[in-house]
TORMARVEX-936058 format. One line per 2 residues: number of its first residue (from 0); for each residue x, y, z of N, C-alpha, C. Coordinates in pm, whole numbers, plus 50000, padded with zeros to 5 digits. Layout:
<pts>
NUM = X/Y/Z/X/Y/Z/X/Y/Z ~ ...
</pts>
This chain:
<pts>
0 = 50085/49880/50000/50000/50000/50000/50088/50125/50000 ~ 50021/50209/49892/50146/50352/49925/50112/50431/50025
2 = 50184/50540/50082/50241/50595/50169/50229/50749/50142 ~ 50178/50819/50063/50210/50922/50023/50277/51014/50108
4 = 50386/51112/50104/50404/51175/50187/50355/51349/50173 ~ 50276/51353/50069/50222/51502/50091/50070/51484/50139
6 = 50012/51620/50203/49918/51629/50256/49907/51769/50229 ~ 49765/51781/50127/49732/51899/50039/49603/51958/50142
8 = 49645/52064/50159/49576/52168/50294/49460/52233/50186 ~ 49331/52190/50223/49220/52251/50165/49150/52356/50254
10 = 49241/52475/50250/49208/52578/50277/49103/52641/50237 ~ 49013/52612/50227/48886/52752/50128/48772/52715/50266
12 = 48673/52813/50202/48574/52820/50329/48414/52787/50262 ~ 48448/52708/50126/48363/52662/50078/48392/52499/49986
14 = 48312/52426/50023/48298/52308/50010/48298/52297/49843 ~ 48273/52301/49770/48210/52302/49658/48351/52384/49554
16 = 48414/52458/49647/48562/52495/49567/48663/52418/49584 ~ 48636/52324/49750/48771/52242/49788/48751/52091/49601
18 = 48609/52077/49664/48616/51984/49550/48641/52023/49417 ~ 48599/52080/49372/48674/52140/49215/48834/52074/49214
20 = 48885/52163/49292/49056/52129/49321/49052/51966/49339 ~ 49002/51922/49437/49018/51775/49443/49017/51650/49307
22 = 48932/51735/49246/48870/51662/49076/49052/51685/49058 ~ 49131/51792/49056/49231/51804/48976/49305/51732/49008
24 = 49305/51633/49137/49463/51591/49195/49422/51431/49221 ~ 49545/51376/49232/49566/51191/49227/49523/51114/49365
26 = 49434/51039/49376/49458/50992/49547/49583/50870/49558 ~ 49660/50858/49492/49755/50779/49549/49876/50894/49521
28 = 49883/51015/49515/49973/51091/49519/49982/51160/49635 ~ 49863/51163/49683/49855/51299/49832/49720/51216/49905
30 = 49724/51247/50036/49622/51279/50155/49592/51481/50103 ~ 49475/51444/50222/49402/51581/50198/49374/51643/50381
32 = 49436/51745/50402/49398/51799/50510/49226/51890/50483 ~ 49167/51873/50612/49030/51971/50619/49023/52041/50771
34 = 49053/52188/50761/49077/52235/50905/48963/52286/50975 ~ 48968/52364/51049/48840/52418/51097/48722/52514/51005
36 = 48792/52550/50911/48696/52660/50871/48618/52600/50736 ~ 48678/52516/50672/48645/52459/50589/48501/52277/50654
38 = 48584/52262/50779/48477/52160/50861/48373/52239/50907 ~ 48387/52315/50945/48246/52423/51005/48156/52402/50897
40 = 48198/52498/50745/48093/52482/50692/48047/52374/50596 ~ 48142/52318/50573/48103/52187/50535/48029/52048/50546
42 = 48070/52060/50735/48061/51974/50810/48109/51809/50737 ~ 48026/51668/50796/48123/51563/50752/48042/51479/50641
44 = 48001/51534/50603/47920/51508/50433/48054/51524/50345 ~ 48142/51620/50371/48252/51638/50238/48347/51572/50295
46 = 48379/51515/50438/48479/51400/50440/48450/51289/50352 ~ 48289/51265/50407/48282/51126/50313/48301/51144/50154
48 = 48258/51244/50096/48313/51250/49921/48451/51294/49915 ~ 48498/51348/50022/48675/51323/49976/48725/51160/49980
50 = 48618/51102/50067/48700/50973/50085/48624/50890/49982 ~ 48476/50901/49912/48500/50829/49833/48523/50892/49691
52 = 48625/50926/49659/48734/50998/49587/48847/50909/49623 ~ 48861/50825/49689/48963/50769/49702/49080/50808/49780
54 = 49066/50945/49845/49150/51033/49905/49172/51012/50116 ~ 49300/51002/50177/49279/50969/50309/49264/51087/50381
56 = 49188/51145/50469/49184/51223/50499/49252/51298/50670 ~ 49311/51384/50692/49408/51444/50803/49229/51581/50840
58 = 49193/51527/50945/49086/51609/50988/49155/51680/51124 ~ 49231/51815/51090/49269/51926/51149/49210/51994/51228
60 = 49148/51930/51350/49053/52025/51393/49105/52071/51561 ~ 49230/52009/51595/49279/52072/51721/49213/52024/51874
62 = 49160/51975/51868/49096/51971/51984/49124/51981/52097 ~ 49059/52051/52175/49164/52108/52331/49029/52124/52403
64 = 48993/52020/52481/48880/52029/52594/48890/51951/52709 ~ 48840/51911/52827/48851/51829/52917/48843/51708/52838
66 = 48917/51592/52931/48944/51470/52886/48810/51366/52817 ~ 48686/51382/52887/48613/51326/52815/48510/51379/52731
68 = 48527/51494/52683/48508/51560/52588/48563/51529/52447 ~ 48708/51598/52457/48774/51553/52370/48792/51388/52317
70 = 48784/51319/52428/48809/51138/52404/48683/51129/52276 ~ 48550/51183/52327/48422/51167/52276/48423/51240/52086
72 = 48512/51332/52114/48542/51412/51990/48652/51328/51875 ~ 48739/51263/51931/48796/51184/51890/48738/51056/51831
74 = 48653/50986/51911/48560/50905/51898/48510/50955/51735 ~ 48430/51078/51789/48321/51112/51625/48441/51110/51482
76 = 48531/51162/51543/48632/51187/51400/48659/51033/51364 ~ 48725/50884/51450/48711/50786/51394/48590/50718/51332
78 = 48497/50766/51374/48384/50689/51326/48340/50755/51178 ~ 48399/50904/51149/48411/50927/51024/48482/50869/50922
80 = 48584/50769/50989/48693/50664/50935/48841/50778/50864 ~ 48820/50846/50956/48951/50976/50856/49085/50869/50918
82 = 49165/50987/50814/49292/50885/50819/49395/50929/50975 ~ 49399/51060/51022/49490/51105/51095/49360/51229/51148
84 = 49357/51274/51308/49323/51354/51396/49430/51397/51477 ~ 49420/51512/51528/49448/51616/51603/49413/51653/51774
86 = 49472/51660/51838/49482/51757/51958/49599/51857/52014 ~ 49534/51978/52131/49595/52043/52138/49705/51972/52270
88 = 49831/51966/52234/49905/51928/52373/49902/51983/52486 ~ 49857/52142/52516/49852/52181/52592/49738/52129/52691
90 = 49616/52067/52669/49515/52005/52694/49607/51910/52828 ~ 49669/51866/52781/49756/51834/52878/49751/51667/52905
92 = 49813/51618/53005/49877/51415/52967/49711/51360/53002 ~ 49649/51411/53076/49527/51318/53111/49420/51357/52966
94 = 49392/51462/52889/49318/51487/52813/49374/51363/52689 ~ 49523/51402/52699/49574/51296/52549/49573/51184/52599
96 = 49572/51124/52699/49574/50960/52719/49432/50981/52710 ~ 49298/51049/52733/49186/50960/52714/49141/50964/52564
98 = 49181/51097/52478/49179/51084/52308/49262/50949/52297 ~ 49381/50939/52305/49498/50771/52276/49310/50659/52311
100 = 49279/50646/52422/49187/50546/52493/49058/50536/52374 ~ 49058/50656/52366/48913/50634/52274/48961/50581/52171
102 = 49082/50604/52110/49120/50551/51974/49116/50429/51983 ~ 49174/50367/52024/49209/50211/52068/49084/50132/52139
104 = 48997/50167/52062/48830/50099/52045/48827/50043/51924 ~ 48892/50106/51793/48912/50093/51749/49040/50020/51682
106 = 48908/49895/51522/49037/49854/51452/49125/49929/51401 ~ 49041/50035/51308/49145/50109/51219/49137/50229/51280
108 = 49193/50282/51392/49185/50390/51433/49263/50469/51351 ~ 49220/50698/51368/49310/50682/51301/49433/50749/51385
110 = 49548/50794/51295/49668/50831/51358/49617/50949/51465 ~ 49683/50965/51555/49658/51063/51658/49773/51125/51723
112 = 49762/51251/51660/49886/51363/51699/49817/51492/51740 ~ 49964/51538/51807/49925/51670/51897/49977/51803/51842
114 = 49936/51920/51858/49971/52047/51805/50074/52073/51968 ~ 50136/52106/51930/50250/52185/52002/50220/52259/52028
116 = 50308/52404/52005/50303/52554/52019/50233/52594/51851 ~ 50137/52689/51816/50102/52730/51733/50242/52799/51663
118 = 50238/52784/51496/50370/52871/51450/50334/53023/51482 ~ 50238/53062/51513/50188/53212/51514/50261/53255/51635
120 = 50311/53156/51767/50289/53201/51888/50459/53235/51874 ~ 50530/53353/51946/50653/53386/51951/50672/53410/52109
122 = 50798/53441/52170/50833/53442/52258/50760/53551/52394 ~ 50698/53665/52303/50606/53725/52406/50471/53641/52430
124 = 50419/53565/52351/50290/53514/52387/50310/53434/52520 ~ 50420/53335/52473/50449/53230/52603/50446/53379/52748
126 = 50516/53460/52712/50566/53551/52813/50428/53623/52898 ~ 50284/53606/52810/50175/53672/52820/50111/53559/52916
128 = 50130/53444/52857/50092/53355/52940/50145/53270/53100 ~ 50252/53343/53110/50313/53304/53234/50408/53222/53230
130 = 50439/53141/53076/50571/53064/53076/50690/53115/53029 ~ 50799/53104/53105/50927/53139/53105/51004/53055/52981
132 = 50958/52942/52933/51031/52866/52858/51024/52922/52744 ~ 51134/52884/52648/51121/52911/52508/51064/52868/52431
134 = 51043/52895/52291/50932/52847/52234/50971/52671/52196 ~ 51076/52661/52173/51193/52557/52116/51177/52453/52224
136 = 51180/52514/52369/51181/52408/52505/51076/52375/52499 ~ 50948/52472/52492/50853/52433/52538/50780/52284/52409
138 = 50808/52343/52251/50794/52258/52204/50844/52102/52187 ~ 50930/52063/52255/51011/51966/52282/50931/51871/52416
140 = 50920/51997/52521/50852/51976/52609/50729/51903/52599 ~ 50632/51977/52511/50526/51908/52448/50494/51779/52378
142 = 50632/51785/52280/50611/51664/52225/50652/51503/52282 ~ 50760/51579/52368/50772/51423/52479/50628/51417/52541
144 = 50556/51475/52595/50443/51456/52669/50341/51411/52586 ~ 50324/51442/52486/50276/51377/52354/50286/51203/52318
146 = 50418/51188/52314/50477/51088/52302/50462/50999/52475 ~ 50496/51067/52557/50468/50948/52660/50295/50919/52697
148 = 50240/51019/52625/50073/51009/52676/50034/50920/52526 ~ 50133/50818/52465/50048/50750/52340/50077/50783/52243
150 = 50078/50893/52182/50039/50963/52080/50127/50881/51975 ~ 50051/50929/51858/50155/50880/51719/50290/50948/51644
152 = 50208/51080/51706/50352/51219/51667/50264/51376/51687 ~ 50338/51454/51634/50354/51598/51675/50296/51653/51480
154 = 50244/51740/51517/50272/51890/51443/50349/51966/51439 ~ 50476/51982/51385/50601/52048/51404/50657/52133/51332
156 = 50708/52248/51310/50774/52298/51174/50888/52242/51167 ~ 50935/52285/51029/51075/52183/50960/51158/52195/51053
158 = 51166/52335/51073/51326/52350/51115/51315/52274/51279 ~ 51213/52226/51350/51218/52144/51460/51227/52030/51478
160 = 51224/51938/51284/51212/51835/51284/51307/51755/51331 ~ 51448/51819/51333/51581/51692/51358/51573/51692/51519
162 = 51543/51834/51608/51515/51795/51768/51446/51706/51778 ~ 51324/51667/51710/51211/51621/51745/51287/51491/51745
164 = 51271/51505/51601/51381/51347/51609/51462/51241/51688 ~ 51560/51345/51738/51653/51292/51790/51597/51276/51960
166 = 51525/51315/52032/51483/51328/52158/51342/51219/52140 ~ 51282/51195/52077/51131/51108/52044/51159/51028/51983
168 = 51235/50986/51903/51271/50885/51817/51204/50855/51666 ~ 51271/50751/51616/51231/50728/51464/51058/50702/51412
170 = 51007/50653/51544/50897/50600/51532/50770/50717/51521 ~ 50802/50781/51570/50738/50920/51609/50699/50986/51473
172 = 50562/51013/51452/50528/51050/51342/50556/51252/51333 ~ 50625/51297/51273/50629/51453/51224/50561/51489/51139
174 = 50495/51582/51156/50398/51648/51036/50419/51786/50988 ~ 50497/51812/50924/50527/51941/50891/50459/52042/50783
176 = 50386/52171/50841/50380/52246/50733/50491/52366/50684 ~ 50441/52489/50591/50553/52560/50566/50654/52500/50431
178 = 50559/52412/50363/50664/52378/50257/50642/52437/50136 ~ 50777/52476/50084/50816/52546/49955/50880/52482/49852
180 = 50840/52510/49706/50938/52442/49628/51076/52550/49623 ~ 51198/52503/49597/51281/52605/49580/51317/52777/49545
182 = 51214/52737/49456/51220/52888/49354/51066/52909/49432 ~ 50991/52874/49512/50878/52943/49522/50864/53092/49655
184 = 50749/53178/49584/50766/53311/49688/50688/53267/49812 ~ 50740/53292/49928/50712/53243/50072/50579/53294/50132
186 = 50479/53378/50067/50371/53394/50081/50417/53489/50224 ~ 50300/53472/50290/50275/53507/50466/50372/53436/50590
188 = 50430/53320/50499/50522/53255/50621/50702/53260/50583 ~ 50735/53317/50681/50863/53381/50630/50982/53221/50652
190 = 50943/53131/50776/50967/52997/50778/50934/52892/50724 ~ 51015/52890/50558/50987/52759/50522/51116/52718/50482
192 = 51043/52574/50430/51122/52441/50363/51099/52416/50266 ~ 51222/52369/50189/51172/52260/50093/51166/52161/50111
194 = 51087/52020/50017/51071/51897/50034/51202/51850/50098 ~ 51257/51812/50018/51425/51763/50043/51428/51805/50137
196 = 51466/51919/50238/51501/51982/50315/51428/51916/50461 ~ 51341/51910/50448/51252/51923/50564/51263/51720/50580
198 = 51225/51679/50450/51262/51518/50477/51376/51453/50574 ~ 51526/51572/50532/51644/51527/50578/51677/51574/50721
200 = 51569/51592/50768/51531/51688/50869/51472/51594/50979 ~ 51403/51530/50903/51334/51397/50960/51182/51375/50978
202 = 51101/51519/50896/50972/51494/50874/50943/51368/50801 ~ 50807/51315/50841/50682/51248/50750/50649/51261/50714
204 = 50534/51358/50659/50495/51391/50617/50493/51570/50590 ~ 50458/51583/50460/50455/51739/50437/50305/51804/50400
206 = 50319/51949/50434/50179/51990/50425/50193/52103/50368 ~ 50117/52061/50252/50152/52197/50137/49998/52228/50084
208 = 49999/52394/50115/49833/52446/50031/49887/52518/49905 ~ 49929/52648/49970/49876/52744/49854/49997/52659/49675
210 = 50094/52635/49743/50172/52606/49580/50105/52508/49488 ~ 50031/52435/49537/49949/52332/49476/49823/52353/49485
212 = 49686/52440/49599/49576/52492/49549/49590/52596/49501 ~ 49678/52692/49463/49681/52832/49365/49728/52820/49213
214 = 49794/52686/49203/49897/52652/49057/49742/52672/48975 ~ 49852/52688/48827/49769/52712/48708/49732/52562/48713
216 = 49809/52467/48726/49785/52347/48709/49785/52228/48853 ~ 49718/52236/48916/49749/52187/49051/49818/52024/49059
218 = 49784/51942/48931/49799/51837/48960/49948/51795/48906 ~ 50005/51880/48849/50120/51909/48782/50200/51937/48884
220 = 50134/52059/48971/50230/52080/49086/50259/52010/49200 ~ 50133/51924/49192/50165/51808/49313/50285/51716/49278
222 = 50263/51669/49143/50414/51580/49062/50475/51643/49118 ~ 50551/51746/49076/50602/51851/49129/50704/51788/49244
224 = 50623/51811/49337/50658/51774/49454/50650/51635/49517 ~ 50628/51542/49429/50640/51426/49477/50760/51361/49418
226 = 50849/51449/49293/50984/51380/49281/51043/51430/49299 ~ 51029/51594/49354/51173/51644/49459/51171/51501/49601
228 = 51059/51471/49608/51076/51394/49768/51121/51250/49726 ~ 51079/51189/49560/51129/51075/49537/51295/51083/49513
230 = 51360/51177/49523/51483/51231/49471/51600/51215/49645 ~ 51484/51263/49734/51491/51204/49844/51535/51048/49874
232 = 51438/51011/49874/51397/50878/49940/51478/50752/49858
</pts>
C-alpha cells in the first residue's frame, strides 16, 4: 500500500471549491487535510466525498477540551473513518491519554497527533501567558508529553524536525507544514522548507496548500513535489 508523503491543505471556506481542486489531483499521490473553517461549513458530508474519491483524509481540527470531551470528539472523527486527527498538547497528559483510549476501540483507528506551540505564537505570547520557557523548550517539552501520553507524533515545523527526532525517536510520526518548492515566493510565512530539506530533517509527512491549490495546474504541481521527495527517498 502507498504511503504518500504530501498532505494537500484545503484551505477555502467553501465546500464546493475544495472539491473542484480535488477533481484536479491523484489519490495515490497525496492525503488531503480539512481544518476548521472549511469543517464548520462543510461539516462531515465532504469528508465522506473526499474519501470516496479515494483520498485519506488528516481532519485538522485541534481539539483542546477536558478529557472526556475531547476522548468523545475523537471518537466522532474515527467513526468518520479519517485517516489522521488532532489535539491540542497543551490540553495536557490526562486529556491525550483519554483521546489515545478512545482511539484504541478501534480497529482502524486513526493516527493521533498533537499540536505543540502554534507557529503564530513567539516568545512574548508564552511571556503573556506566564511561561518562562522558550518556544523551542517548550515545544520539545510538548512533544515528549505527547509521546509518553500515546500519541503517534507531533505537528512540528521543519526546522524542529531533527530535535524532534533525535529526543522522540524514529517512530514518532512529524507532520510538517511551511513547505516550499525552491524557487517558490514564501507567501505570509517567512519559515519555510523545501521537500528535500525538511525530509532530511526527519519529517513524514509534508503539508503543502497554497503552491498546489493556487497553481495554474494543481495536479502538475503536486508531481512537482512528489519527485523532489522521490529524489529524496
Amino acid at each position: 500500500m502507498s504511503d504518500p508523503k504530501i498532505i494537500v491543505a484545503l484551505d477555502y471556506s467553501d465546500a464546493q471549491l475544495a472539491l473542484e481542486l480535488v477533481a484536479r489531483l491523484e489519490p495515490t499521490l497525496c492525503r488531503l487535510k480539512v481544518g476548521i473553517e472549511l469543517f464548520t461549513t462543510a461539516k462531515s458530508r465532504l469528508i465522506e466525498q473526499l474519501m470516496q474519491r479515494g483520498f485519506e483524509v488528516f481532519l485538522d481540527l485541534k481539539f483542546h477540551d477536558i478529557p472526556n470531551t475531547t476522548a468523545q470528539a475523537c471518537k466522532a472523527a474515527a467513526e468518520l473513518g479519517v485517516w489522521m486527527v488532532n489535539v491540542h498538547a497543551l490540553g495536557g497528559r490526562k486529556m491525550m491519554e483519554a483521546a489515545r483510549e478512545a482511539m484504541s476501540l478501534y480497529t482502524q483507528s486513526p493516527k493521533l497527533i498533537a499540536v505543540t506551540l502554534l507557529t503564530s505564537m513567539a516568545q512574548e505570547d508564552l511571556t503573556d501567558l506566564g511561561i518562562e520557557a522558550t518556544p523551542a523548550d517548550m515545544v520539545l517539552r510538548l512533544a515528549r508529553l505527547a509521546r509518553d501520553s500515546g500519541l503517534d507524533g507531533v505537528v512540528c515545523s521543519a526546522r524542529e524536525a531533527a530535535l524532534l527526532r533525535q529526543h522522540c525517536g524514529r517512530k514518532f510520526c512529524l507532520v510538517t507544514p511551511g513547505i516550499r518548492s525552491a524557487d517558490a515566493v514564501a507567501d505570509d510565512q517567512s519559515r519555510i522548507m523545501t521537500p528535500r530539506a525538511a525530509l532530511n530533517q526527519g519529517a513524514d509527512y509534508l503539508v503543502i496548500g497554497r503552491p498546489i491549490t493556487r497553481a495554474v495546474d494543481p495536479l502538475q504541481a503536486l508531481q512537482s513535489f512528489v519527485k523532489q521527495i522521490a529524489e529524496v527517498e
